[in-house]
C-alpha positions as CSV (number, residue, x, y, z in Angstrom):
1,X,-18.0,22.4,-26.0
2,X,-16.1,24.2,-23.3
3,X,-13.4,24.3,-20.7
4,X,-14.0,22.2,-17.9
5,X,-12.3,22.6,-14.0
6,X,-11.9,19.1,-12.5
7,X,-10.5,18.6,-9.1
8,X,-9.3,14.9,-7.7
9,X,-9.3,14.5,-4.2
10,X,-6.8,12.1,-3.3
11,X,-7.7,11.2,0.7
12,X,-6.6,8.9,3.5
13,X,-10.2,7.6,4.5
14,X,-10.1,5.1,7.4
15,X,-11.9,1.7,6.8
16,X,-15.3,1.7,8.8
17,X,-14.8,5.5,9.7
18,X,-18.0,6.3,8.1
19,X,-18.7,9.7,9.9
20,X,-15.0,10.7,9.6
21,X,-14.8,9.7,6.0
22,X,-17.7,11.6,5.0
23,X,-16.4,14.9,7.1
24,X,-13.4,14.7,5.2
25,X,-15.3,14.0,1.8
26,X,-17.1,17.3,2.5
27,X,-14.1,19.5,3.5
28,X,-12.6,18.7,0.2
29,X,-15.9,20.0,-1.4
30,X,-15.4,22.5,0.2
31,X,-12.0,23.1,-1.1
32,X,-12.8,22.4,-4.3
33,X,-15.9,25.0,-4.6
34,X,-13.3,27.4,-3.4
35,X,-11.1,27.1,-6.3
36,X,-14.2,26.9,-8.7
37,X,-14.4,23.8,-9.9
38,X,-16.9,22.1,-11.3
39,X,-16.0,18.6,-10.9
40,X,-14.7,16.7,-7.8
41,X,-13.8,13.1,-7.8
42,X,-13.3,10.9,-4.5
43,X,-11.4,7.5,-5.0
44,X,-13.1,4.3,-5.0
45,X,-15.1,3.4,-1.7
46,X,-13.6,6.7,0.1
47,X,-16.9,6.6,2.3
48,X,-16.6,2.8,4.2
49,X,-12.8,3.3,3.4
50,X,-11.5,0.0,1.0
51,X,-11.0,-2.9,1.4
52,X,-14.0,-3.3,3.2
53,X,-13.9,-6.9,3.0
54,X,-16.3,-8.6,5.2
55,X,-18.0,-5.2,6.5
56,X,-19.9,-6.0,3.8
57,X,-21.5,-8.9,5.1
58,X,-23.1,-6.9,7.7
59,X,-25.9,-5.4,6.5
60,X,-26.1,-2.7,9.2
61,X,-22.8,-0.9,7.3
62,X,-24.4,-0.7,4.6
63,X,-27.3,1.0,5.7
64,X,-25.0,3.4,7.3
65,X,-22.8,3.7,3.9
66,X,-25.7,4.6,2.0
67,X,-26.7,7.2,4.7
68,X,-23.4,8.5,5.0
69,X,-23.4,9.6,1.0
70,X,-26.7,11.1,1.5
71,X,-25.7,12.9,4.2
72,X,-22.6,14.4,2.0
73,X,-24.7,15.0,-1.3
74,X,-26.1,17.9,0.6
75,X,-22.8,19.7,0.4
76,X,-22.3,19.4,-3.1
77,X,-24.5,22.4,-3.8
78,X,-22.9,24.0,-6.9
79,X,-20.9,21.4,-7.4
80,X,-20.5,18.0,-9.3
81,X,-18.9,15.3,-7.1
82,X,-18.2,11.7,-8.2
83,X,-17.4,9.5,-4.5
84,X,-17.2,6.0,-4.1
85,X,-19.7,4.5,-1.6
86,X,-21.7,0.8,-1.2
87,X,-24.6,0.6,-3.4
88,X,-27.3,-2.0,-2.6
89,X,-30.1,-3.3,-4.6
90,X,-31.1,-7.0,-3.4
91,X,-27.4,-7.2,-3.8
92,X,-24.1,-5.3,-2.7
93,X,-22.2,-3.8,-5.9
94,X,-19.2,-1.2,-5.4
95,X,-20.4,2.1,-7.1
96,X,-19.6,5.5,-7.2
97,X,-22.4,8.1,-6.4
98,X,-22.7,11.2,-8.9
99,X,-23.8,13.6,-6.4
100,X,-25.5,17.1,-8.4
101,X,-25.8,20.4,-6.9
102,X,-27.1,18.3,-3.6
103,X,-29.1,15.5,-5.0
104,X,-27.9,12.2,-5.8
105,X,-28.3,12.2,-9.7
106,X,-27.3,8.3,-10.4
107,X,-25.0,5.4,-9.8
108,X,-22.6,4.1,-11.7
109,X,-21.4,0.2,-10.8
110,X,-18.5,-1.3,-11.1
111,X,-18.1,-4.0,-13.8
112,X,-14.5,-5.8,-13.3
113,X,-14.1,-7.1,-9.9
114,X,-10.8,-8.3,-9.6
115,X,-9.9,-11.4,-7.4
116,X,-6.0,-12.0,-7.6
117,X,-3.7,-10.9,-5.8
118,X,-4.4,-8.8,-2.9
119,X,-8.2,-8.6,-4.2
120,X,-11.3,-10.6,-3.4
121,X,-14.1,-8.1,-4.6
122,X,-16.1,-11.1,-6.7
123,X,-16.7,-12.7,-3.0
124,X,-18.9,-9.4,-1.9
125,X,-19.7,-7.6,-4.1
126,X,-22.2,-7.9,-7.8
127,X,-21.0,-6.6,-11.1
128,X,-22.9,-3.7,-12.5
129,X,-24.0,-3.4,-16.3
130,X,-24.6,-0.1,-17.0
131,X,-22.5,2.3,-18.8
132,X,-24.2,5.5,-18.0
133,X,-23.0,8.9,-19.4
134,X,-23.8,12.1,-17.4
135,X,-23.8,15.2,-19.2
136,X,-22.9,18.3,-17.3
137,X,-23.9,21.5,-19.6
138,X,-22.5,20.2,-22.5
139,X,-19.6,17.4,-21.7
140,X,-20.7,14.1,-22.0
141,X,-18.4,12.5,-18.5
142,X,-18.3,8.5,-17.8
143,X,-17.7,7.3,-15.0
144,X,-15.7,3.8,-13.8
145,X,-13.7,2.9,-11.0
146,X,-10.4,1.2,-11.1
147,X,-10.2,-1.9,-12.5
148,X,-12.7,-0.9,-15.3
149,X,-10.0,1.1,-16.8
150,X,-7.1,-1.9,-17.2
151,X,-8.7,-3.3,-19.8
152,X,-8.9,-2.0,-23.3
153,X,-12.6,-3.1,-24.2
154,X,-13.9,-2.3,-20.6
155,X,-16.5,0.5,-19.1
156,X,-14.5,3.2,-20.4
157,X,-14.2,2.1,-23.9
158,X,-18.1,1.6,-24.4
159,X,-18.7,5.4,-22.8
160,X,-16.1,7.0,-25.3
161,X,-17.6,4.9,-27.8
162,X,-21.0,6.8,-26.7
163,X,-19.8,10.0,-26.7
164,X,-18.0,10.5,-23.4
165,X,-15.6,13.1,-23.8
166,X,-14.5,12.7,-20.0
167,X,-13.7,9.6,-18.6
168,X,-13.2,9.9,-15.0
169,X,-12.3,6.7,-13.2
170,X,-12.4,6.5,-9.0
171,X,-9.5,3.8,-7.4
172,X,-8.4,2.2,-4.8
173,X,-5.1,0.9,-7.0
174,X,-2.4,-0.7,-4.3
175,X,1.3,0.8,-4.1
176,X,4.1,-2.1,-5.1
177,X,7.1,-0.5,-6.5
178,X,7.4,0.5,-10.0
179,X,3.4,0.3,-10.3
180,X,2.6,4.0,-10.9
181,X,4.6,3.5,-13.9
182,X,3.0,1.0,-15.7
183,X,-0.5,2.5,-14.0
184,X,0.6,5.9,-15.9
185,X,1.5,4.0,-18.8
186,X,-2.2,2.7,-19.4
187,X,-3.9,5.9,-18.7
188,X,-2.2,7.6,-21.1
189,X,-3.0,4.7,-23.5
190,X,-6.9,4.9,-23.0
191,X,-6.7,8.6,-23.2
192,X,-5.3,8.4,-26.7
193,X,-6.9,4.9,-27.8
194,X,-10.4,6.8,-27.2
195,X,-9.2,10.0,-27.9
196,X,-11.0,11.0,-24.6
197,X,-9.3,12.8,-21.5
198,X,-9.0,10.6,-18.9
199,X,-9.0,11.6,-14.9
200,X,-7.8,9.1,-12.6
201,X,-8.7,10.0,-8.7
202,X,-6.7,7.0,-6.6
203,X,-6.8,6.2,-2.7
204,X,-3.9,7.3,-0.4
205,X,-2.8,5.9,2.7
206,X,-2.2,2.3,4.5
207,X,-4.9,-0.2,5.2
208,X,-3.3,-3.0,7.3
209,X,-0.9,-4.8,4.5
210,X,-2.0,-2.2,1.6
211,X,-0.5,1.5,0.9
212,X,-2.0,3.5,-1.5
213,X,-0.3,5.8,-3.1
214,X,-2.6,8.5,-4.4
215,X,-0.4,9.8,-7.3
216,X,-3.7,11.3,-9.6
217,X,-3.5,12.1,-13.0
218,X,-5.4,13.8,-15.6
219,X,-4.3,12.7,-19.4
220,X,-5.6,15.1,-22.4
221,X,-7.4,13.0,-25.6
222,X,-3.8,12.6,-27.2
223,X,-2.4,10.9,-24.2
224,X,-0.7,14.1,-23.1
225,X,-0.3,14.6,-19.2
226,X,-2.0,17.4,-18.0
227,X,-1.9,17.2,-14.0
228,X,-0.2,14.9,-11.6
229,X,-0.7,14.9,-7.6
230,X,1.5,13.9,-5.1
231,X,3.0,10.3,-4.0
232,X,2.2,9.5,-0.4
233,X,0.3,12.5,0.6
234,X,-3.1,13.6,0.6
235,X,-3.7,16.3,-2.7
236,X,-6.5,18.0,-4.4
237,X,-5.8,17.8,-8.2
238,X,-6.5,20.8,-9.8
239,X,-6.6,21.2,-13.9
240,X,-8.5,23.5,-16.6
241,X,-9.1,20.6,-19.7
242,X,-10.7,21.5,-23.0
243,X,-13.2,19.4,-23.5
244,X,-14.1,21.5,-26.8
245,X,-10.7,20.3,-28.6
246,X,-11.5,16.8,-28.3
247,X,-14.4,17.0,-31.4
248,X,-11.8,18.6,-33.4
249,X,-9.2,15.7,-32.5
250,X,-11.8,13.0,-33.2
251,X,-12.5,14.7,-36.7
252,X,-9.2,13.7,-37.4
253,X,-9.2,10.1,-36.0
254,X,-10.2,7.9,-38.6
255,X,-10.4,5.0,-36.2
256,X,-13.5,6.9,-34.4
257,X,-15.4,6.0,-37.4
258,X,-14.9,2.5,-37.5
259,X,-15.9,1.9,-34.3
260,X,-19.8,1.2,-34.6
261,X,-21.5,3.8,-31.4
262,X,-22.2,2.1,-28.2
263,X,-25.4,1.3,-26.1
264,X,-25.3,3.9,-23.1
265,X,-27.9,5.8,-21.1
266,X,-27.7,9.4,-20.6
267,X,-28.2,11.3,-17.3
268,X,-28.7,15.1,-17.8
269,X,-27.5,16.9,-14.7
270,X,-28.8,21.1,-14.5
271,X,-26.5,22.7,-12.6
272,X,-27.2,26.1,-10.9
273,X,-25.5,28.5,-9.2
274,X,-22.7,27.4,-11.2
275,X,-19.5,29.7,-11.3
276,X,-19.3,31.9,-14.5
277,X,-16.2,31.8,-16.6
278,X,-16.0,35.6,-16.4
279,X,-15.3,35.7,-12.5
280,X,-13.6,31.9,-11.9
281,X,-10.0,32.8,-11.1
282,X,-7.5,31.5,-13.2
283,X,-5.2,28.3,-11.8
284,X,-1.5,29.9,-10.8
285,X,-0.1,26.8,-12.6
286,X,-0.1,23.1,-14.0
287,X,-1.1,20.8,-10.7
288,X,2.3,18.5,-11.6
289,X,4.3,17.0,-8.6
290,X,7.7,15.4,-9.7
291,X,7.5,11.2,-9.5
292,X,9.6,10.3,-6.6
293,X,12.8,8.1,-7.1
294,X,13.2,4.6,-6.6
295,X,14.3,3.8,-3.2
296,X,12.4,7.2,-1.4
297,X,9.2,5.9,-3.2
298,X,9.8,2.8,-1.4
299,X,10.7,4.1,1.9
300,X,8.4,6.7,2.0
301,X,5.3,3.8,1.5
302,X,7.1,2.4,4.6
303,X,7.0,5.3,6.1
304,X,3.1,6.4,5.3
305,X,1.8,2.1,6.5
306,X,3.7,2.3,9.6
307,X,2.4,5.5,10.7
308,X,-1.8,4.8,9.3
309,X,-1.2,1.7,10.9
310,X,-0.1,2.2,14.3
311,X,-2.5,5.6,14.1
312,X,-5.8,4.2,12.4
313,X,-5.7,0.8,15.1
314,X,-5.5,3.7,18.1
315,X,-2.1,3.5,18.9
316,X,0.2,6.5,19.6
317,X,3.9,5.1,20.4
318,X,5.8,1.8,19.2
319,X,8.3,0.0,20.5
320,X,11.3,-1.8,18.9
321,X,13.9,-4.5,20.1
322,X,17.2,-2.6,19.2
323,X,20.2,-5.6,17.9
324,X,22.8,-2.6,16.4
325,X,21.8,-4.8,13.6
326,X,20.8,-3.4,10.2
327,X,17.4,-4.6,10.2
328,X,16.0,-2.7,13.4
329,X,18.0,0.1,12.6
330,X,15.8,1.1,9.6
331,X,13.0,0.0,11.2
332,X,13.6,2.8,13.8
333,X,14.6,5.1,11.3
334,X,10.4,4.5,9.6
335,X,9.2,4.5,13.2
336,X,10.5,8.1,14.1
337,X,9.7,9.3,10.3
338,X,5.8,8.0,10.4
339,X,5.3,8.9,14.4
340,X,7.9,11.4,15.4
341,X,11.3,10.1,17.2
342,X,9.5,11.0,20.7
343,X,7.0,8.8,20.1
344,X,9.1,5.7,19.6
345,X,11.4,3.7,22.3
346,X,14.4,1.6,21.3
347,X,15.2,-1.8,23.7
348,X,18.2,-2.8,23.8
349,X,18.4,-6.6,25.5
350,X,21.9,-7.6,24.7
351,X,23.1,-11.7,25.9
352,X,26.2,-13.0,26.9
353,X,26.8,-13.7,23.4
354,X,26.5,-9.9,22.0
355,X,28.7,-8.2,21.1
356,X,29.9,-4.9,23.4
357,X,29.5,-2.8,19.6
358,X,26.0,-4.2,19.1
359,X,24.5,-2.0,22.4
360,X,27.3,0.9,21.5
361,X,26.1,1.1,18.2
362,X,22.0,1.1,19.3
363,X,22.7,3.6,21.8
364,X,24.3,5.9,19.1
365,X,21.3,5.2,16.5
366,X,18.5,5.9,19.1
367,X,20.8,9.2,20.3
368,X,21.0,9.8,16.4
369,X,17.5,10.1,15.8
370,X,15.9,11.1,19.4
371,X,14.4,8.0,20.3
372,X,13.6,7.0,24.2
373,X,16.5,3.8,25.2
374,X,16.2,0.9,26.8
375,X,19.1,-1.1,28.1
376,X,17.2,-4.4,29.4
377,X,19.7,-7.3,29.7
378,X,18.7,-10.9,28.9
379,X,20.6,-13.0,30.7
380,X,19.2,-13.6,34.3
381,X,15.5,-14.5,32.3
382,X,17.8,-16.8,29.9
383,X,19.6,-18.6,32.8
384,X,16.5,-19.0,34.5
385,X,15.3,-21.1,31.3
386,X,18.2,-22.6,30.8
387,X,18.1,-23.9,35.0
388,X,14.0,-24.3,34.8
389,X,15.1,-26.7,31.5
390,X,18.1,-28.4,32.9
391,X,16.8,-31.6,34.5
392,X,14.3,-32.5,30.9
393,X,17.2,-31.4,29.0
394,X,19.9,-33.3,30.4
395,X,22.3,-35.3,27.9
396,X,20.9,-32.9,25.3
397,X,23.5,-30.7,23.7
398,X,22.9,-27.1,23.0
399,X,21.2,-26.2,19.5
400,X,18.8,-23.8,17.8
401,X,16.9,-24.5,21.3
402,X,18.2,-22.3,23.5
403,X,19.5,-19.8,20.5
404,X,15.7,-19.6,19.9
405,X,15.0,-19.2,23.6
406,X,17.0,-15.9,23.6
407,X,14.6,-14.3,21.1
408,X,11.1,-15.4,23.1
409,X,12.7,-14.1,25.8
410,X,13.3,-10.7,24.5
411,X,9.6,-10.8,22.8
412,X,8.4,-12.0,26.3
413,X,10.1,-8.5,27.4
414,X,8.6,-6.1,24.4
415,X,5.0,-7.4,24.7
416,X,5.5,-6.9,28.4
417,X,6.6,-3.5,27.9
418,X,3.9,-2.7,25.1
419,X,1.1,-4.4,27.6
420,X,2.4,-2.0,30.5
421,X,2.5,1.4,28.3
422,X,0.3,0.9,25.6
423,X,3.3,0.6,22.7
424,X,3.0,-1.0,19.4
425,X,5.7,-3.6,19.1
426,X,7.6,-2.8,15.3
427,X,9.0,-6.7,14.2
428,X,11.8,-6.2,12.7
429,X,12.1,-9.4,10.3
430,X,13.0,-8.8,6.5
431,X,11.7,-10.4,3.4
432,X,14.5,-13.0,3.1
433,X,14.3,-14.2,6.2
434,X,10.9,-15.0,6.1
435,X,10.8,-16.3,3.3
436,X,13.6,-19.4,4.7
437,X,12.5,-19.4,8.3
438,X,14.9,-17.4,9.4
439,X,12.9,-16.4,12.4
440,X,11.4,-17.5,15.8
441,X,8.1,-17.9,16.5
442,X,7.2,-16.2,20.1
443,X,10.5,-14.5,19.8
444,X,11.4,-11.7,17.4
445,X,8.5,-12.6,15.4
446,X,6.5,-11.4,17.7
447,X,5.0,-7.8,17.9
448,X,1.6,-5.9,16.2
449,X,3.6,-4.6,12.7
450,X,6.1,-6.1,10.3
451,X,7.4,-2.4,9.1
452,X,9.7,-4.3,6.9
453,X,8.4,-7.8,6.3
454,X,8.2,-7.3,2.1
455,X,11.4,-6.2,1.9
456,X,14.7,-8.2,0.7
457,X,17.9,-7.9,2.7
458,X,19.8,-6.3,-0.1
459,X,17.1,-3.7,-0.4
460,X,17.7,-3.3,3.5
461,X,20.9,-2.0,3.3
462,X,19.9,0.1,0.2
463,X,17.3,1.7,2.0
464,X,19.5,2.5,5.0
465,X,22.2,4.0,3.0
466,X,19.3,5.8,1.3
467,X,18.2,7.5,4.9
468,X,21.8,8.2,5.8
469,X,22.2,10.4,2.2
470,X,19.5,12.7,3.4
471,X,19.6,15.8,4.2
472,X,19.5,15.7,8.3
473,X,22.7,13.8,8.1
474,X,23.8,10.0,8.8
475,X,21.6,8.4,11.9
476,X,22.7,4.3,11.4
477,X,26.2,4.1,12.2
478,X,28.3,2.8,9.4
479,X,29.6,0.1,11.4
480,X,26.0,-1.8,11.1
481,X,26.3,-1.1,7.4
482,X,29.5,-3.0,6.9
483,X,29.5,-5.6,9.7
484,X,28.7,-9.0,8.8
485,X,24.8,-9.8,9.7
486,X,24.7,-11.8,12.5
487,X,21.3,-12.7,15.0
488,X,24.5,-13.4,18.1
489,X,22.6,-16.3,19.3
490,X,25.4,-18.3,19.5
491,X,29.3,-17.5,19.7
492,X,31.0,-16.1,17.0
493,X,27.4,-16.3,14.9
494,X,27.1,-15.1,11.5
495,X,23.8,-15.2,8.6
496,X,25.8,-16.9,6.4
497,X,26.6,-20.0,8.5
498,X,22.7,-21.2,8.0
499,X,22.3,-19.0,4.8
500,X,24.0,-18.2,1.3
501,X,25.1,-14.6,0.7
502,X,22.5,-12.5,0.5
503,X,23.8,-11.2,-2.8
504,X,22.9,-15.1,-3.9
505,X,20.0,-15.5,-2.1
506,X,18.2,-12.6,-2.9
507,X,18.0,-13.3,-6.6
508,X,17.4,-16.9,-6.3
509,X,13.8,-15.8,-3.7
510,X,13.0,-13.4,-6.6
511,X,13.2,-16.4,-8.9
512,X,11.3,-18.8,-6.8
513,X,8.5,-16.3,-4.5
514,X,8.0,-13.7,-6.8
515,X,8.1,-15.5,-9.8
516,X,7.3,-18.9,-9.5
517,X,10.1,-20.4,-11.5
518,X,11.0,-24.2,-11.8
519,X,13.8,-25.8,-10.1
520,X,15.2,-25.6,-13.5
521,X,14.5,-22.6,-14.6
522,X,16.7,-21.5,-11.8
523,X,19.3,-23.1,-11.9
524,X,19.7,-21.9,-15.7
525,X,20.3,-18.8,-14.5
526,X,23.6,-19.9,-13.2
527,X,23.0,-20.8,-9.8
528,X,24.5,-23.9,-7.5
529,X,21.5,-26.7,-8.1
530,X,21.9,-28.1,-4.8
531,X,22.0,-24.3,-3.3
532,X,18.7,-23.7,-5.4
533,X,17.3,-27.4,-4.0
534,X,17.9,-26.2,-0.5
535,X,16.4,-22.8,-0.4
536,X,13.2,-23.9,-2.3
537,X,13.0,-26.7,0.9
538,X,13.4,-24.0,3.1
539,X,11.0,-21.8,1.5
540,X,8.3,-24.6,1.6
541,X,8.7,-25.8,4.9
542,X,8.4,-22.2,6.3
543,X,4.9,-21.6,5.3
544,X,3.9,-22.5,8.7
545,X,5.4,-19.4,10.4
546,X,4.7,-17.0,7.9
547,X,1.1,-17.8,8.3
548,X,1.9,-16.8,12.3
549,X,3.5,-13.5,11.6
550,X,2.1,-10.4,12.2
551,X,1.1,-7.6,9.1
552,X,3.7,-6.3,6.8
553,X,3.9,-3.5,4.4
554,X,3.6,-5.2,0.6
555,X,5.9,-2.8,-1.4
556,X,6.6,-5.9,-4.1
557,X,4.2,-7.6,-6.6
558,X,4.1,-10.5,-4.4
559,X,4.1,-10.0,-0.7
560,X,3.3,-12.9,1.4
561,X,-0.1,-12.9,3.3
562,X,-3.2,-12.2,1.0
563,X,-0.9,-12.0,-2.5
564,X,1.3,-15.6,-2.7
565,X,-1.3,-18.4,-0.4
566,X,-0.1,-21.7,-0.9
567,X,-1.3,-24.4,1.9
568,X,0.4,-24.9,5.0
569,X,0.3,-28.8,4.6
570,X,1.1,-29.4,1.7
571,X,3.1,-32.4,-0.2
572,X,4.1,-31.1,-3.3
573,X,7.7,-29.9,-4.3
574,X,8.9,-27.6,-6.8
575,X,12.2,-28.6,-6.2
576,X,12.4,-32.2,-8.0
577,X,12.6,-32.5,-11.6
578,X,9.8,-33.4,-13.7
């Protein structure tokens, strides 16, 4: 056996861009035949783009799936590519085309559909059955695709067991944050359980709610890794493996023999034209980008959703309602990161209960970072309300009314602006406050993009500290930083005169959202029972709205929309004891 070049083509294919999915497909080829290799792989689904979700129902993208990876196995001439595609066979499975030296040379299909979470594949698609090796001069490579490889018994398991020295595995994994971790963790794992080197090719880019965040790695048979490609950013992966050392390592593996050989099917693929070792140039140096820390990993997936959103639903500007508050201030900062600061306009709309700081300090954050400003007061539109309401409203005092009529008036004002121009609207709401309700529908709920809707207020300010540390200098004035949070609907308002701290809420929506703990459970943790009772009501009751708000970015385990679902009417209540 023999050194092997394998290239992984991390790419930001567009869902339903069939034609420019497969022209970017075949550009990386073409990359890849440049630096000699003799192996590409393509994430999962990289030609209709993933999550495909009811595309697949329509039996006319199909057709044009399967026409697309025709088309692209003509460019794979002296090549051997693995890219994800449709298959279809009286029934719709997700597969991954072995293209050979321009011919498609077989299919493999994949077995574990998961449907949790953010998935729903077992509603579409058919599990394969086939564990098909394909032998490429003399390394046996199997092939699975993404969720195949998280469990220990699966796909890749039964191809070591029947020889595979390669095991190359196509994804579409979603970002959350700390995931590449534990995703690097388990690679390495099935590398060294099956003493088999293990390339991993994932998906990079945004796809309404999902990032991807390519991060491809290659791990040798003792769970060594080899190769790692960049976070966030489309890469072609590029390593030398020996394959021979692998026999010599399972000689010395006595749990190889006790594993009995498994049923597999073997394609031979005859390559020609093939580069010889003699004249392949040799790599400058190990393909290893450094894991990004915590909080840019975070902001940059914010960064990378905003911009395919906005960019990939044919927008070219967005538009954001500017408080001097801390929330739209890093929403801003994303904007004018993903788009470019002349592609994004701050509104001011200040009312006769803002403060004179709260425009002074947008002003300076829109200068700061280059944006186009808006100063658009709110009052005449407000009075007018207020006067159009008097006479139904009469005897009524004041209340979260005509605090909540502010906000729909300044969302009346963005979506006019965005309907006039042709801007994206950026919400601006945060994790916590959706999570209680602390929001108004029609008002500054609404817009096309939640940048920041999966992200907790503490990690808010983290974040915007974060982007004032780099390098280009502070852009959020440190007065929005240290002032207490306030939506100035009312005189004198502050958060924390409908909420607890954030420090204290935080923690106890981490408890209850994220990890479904009891009432209990919470309250074990040393928290105020009647506090825990009243933000578990407010979290129930708020359903409603969240179901009404537009796309966010999920950077958590459990964003709300397709990955925590719980029925708007609904009568039961975690917050009672058993």
């Amino acid at each position: 056996m023999s050194e092997l070049r394998i290239a992984l083509a991390q790419v930001n294919p567009t869902v339903g861009d069939l034609t420019g999915n497969s022209r970017k497909v075949i550009a990386y080829l073409r990359r890849a035949r440049n630096a000699s290799a003799d192996l590409v792989v393509f994430p999962e689904l990289v030609i209709p783009g993933y999550p495909p979700e009811d595309l697949l129902l329509k039996p006319s993208f199909i057709a044009a799936n399967r026409a697309a990876i025709e088309e692209t196995a003509v460019a794979t001439q002296g090549l051997t590519a693995v890219i994800g595609f449709v298959d279809a066979d009286q029934d719709v499975y997700n597969a991954a085309a072995v293209l050979h030296d321009g011919q498609l040379a077989g299919v493999y299909r994949k077995q574990y559909l998961p449907t949790y979470g953010v998935f729903d594949e077992d509603r579409t698609f058919r599990a394969g059955e086939a564990n098909p090796i394909f032998i490429l001069r003399d390394t046996a490579i199997g092939v699975s695709i993404c969720e195949d490889m998280w469990y220990p018994e699966g796909p890749p398991q039964a191809q070591a067991r029947g020889g595979a020295h390669l095991l190359v595995n196509v994804s579409a994994s979603p970002y959350h944050a700390g995931k590449g971790a534990s995703r690097k963790r388990m690679l390495a794992t099935r590398a060294a359980d099956n003493v088999a080197i293990v390339a991993f090719c994932n998906m990079v880019g945004g796809q309404d709610e999902l990032v991807f965040d390519g991060g491809s790695v290659i791990f040798d048979g003792r769970g060594q890794l080899v190769a790692r490609g960049l976070q966030f950013e489309e890469d072609l992966v590029i390593a030398d493996v020996d394959v021979g050392s692998l026999f010599r390592q399972r000689l010395h593996d006595p749990r190889w023999r006790k594993e009995p050989a498994a049923a597999v099917t073997r394609v031979v693929l005859h390559p020609e034209g093939e580069v010889s070792r003699s004249r392949r140039p040799e790599l400058p140096g190990s393909h290893m980008a450094t894991p990004l820390p915590h909080l840019e990993e975070i902001y940059s997936a914010l960064v990378l959703g905003t911009r395919d959103y906005v960019r990939k639903n044919g927008f070219h500007r967005a538009i954001i309602g500017l408080s001097g508050g801390v929330d739209s201030s890093l929403v801003a900062c994303i904007a004018a990161d993903a788009l470019g600061p002349e592609n994004v306009t701050g509104v001011a709309m200040p009312s006769r209960y803002s403060a004179d700081f709260s425009e002074t300090d947008a002003a300076r954050l829109a200068d700061n970072l280059g944006l186009h400003f808006l100063v658009i007061p709110i009052e005449r539109p407000f009075q007018a309300y207020l006067d159009t309401l008097a006479e139904p409203f009469a005897g009524q005092e004041q209340d979260v009314t005509e605090e909540n009529l502010q906000a729909r008036t300044r969302g009346n004002l963005l979506m006019a602006l965005s309907n006039k121009f042709g801007w994206m609207v950026l919400t601006t709401g945060n994790k916590s406050e959706m999570s209680v309700g602390y929001a108004t529908l029609y008002g500054d709920m609404a817009g096309g993009f939640a940048a920041i809707k999966d992200v907790p207020k503490t990690l808010v300010y983290e974040l915007a500290r974060w982007r004032n540390a780099q390098e280009s200098g502070p852009v959020i004035p440190e007065r929005v930083l240290t002032r207490p949070p306030s939506a100035e609907l009312r005189p004198n308002q502050k958060d924390s005169d409908s909420l607890p701290p954030y420090e204290v809420l935080d923690p106890i929506l981490q408890a209850y959202v994220e990890e479904d703990r009891s009432l209990d459970e919470i309250v074990a943790q040393g928290f105020d029972e009647s506090l825990v009772r009243e933000v578990m009501r407010m979290v129930d009751r708020n359903e409603y709205k969240r179901r009404q708000a537009p796309p966010g970015i999920k950077i958590t385990p459990r964003a709300f929309g397709k990955d925590r679902r719980l029925p708007i009417t609904n009568r039961f209540r975690v917050a009672t004891r058993a």
